[in-house]
C-alpha positions in Angstrom: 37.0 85.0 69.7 35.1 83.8 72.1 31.3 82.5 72.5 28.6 82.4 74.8 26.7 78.9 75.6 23.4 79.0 75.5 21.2 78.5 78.6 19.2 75.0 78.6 15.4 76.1 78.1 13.9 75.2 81.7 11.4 72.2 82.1 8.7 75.1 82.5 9.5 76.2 78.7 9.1 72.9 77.7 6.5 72.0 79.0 4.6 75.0 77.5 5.7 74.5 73.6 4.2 71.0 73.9 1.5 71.9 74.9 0.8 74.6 72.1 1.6 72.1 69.6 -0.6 69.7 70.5 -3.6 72.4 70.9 -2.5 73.6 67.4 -2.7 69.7 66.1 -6.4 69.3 67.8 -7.9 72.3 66.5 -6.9 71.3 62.7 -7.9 67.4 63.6 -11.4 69.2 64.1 -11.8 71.7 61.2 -11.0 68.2 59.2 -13.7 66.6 60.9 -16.4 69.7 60.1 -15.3 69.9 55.9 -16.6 67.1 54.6 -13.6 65.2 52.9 -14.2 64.0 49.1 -11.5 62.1 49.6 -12.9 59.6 52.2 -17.2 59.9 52.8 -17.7 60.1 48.8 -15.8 56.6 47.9 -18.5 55.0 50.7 -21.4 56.4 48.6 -20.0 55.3 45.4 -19.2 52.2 46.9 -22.9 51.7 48.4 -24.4 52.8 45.0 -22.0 50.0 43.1 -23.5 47.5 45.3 -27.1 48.7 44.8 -26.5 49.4 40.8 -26.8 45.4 39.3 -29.9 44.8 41.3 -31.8 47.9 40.0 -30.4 47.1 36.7 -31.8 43.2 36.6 -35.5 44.7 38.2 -35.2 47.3 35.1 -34.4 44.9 32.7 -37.3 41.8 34.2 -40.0 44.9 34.0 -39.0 45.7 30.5 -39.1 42.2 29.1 -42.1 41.2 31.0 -43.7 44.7 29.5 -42.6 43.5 26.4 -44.3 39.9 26.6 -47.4 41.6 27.3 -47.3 43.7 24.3 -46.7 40.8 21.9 -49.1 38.9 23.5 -51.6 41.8 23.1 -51.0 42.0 19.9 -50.9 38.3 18.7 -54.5 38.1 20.3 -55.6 41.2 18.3 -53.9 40.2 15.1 -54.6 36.6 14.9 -57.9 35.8 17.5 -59.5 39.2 17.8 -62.8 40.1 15.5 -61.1 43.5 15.4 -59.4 43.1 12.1 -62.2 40.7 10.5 -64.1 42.3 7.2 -67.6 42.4 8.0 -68.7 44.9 5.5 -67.8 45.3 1.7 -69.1 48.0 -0.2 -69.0 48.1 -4.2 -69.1 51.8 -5.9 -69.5 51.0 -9.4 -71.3 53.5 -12.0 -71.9 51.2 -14.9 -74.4 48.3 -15.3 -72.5 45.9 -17.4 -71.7 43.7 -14.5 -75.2 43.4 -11.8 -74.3 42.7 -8.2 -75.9 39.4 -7.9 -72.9 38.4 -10.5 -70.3 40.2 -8.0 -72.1 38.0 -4.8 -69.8 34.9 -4.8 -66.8 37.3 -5.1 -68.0 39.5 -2.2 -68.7 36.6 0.1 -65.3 35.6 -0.4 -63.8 39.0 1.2 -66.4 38.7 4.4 -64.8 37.2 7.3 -60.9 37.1 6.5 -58.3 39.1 7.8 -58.2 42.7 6.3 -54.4 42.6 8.0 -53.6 39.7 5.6 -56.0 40.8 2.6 -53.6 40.3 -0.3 -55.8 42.6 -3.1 -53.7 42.1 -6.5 -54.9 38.3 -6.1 -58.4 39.0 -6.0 -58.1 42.0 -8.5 -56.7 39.5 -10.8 -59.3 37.2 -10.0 -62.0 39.2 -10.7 -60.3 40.8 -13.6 -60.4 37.3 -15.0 -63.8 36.6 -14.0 -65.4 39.8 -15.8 -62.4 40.6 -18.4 -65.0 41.4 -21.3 -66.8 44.0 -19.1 -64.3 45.2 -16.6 -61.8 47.9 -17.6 -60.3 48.4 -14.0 -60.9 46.7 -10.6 -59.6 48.3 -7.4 -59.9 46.9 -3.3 -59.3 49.7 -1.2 -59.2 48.5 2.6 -60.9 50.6 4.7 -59.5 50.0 8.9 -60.5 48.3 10.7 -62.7 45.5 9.0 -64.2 47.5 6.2 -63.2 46.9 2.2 -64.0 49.0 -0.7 -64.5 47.4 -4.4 -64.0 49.7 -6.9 -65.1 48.8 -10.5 -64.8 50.6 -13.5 -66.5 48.7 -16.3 -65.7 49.0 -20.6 -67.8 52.3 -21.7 -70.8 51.5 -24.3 -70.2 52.9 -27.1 -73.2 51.6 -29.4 -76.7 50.8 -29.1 -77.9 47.7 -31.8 -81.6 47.4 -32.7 -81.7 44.1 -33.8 -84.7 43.4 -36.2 -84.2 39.1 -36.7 -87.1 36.6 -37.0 -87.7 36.1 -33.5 -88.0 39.8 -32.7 -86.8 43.0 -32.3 -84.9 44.0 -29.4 -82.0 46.4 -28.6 -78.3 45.5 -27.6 -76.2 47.6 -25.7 -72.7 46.9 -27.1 -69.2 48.0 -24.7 -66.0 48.8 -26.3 -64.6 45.5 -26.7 -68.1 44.1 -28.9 -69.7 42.5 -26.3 -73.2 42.8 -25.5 -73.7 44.1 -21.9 -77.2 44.6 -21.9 -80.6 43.5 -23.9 -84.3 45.1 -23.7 -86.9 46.1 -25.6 -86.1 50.0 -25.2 -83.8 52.4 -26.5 -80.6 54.2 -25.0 -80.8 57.4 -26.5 -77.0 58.9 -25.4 -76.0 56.1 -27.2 -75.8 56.6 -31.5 -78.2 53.9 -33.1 -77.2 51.3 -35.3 -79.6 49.0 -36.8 -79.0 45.3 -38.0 -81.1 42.8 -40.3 -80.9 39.7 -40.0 -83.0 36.5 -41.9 -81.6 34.0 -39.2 -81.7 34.0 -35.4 -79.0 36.0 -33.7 -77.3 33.8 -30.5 -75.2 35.9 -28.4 -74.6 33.2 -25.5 -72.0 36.0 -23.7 -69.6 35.5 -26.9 -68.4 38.9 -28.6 -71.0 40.3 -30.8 -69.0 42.5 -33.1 -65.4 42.4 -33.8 -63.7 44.6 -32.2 -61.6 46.2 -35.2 -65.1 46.6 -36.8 -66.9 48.2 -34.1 -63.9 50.8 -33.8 -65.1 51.8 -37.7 -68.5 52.3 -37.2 -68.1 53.9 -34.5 -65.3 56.1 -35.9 -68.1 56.7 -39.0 -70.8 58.1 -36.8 -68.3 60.8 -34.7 -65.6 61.7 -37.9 -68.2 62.7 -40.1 -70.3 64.8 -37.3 -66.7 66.3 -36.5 -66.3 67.2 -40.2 -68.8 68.1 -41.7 -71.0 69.6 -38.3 -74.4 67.5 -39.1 -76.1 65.3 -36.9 -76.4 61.4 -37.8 -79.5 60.9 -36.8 -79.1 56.7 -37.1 -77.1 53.8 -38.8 -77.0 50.6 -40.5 -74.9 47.4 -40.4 -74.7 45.9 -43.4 -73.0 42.9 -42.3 -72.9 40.5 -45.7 -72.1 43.2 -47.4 -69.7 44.6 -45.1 -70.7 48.4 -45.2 -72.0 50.9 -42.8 -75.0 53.3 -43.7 -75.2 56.4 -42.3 -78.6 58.4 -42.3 -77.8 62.5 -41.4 -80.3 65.0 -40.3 -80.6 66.3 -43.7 -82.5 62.9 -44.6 -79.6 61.7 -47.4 -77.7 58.2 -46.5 -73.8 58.2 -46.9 -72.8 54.5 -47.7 -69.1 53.8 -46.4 -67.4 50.7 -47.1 -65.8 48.8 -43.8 -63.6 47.4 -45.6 -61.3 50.7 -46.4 -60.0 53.4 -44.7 -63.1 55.1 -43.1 -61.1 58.7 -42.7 -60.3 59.1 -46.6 -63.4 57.9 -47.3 -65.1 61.3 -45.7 -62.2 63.3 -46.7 -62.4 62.3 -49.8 -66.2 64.0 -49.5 -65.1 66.7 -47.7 -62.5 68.3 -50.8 -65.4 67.8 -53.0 -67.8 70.4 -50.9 -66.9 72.8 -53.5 -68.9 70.8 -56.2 -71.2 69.4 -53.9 -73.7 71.0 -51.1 -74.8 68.9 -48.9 -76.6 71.2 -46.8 -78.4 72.4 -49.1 -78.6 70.3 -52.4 -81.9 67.9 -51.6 -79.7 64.8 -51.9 -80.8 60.8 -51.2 -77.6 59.4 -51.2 -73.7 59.6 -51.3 -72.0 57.0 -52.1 -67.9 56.6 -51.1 -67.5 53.3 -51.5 -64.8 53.7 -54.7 -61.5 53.3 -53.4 -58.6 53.8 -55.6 -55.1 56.0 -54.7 -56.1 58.7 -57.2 -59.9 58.4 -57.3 -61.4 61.4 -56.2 -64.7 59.8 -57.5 -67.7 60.6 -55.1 -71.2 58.8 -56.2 -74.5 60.8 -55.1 -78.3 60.7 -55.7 -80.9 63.6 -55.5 -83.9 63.3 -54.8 
């Protein structure tokens, strides 16, 4: 078999495929050139915004804490050297009249002019509960923002009205639930139920509890049980304080006697199962007496007129 040799491609040839290659080679070297390359311009930027980054960072970080100086020392000044926060009025809301204002002065003057930021209230509540603790019940300091405080005072409720009748007069004490006297005049309370009280020597009151507590609860309890049971008025009372009895005067004009020393309750129920034998709202009666105490001793005393 026998092949033919091929011819040597003439200098012309050549010449002409190098030429086409290389044109082929510039025309790609440009479309590179026109596409933006993420491969080479983006690692410039990120390497520009790396340098930039820390300093914008530091300035970020010196406006914040310089912002933040300025707001504590804004608020130092207004907390601790600014009249803002200073109590410059106090107002008291109280209903009753055991305790006057004048006596609640000193304490007032103490709130004026301190810090209501820094106002600690249960110490003064506690203070003042201390101060008035026969006559105040509850005590409350309400701030009001910014420099205003609120005393609220609820005082023991009065419960009886005492006309004293003693040698160096007559006058009438206003008695609060815990026995002491919170007022004293020449004039009758008439929501209050009226006790009266003799007396042969002179009465000193000198702010000390007038009536016992535990005895004022049953004279009390004497005037309302026997209106609740028995749906008559008592138009008045009297203390019988040697003798240790209460004496009740009704609408109907008859006295019930009552002895303080025993159960006040069985004593009027003790009337009140013996309304079959007895009428009191109609029999003309002077007085009933309950005073006999005894665990089977229905007995019940009375007078007519």
């Amino acid at each position: 078999m026998f092949f033919k040799k091929k011819d040597a491609p003439s200098p012309l040839h050549t010449t002409m495929r190098r030429r086409f290659n290389h044109l082929l080679l510039k025309q790609r070297k440009q479309r590179n050139r026109s596409v933006p390359s993420s491969g080479l311009s983006q690692p410039r930027r990120r390497r520009s915004r790396r340098l930039a980054s820390p300093f914008a960072q530091l300035l970020s970080r010196l406006f914040l804490l310089l912002g933040g100086i300025a707001v504590v020392i804004g608020t130092s000044y207004l907390v601790f050297f600014s009249t803002i926060f200073t109590v410059k009025k106090v107002t008291v809301e109280k209903p009753g009249q055991a305790i006057p204002v004048s006596s609640l002065q000193p304490f007032l003057d103490k709130l004026k002019g301190r810090n209501i930021l820094f106002l600690r209230t249960d110490t003064l509540t506690d203070e003042l509960a201390e101060t008035f603790k026969h006559e105040l019940l509850l005590a409350k300091i309400k701030k009001s923002y910014p420099n205003q405080v609120v005393l609220s005072i609820e005082e023991y409720p009065a419960v009886l009205q005492l006309h004293v009748i003693a040698p160096e007069g007559e006058s009438f004490m206003t008695i609060n639930q815990t026995g002491y006297v919170i007022a004293q005049g020449t004039t009758r309370n008439e929501a209050l139920p009226l006790l009266s009280l003799k007396s042969d020597e002179p009465l000193v009151i000198d702010g000390n509890q007038f009536v016992q507590k535990e005895k004022l609860y049953l004279m009390t309890r004497g005037f309302n049980r026997f209106q609740e049971l028995f749906g008559m008025k008592v138009i008045s009372g009297e203390w019988k304080k040697i003798e240790r009895e209460l004496h009740l005067t009704t609408e109907k004009g008859f006295v019930v006697w009552l002895d303080l020393t025993s159960d006040i309750d069985k004593q009027l129920d003790k009337l009140k199962r013996a309304l079959d034998k007895l009428d009191i709202y109609n029999e003309p009666l002077s007085y009933i007496d309950l005073r006999i105490a005894g665990a089977k001793n229905e007995k019940v005393i009375f007078k007519r007129k």
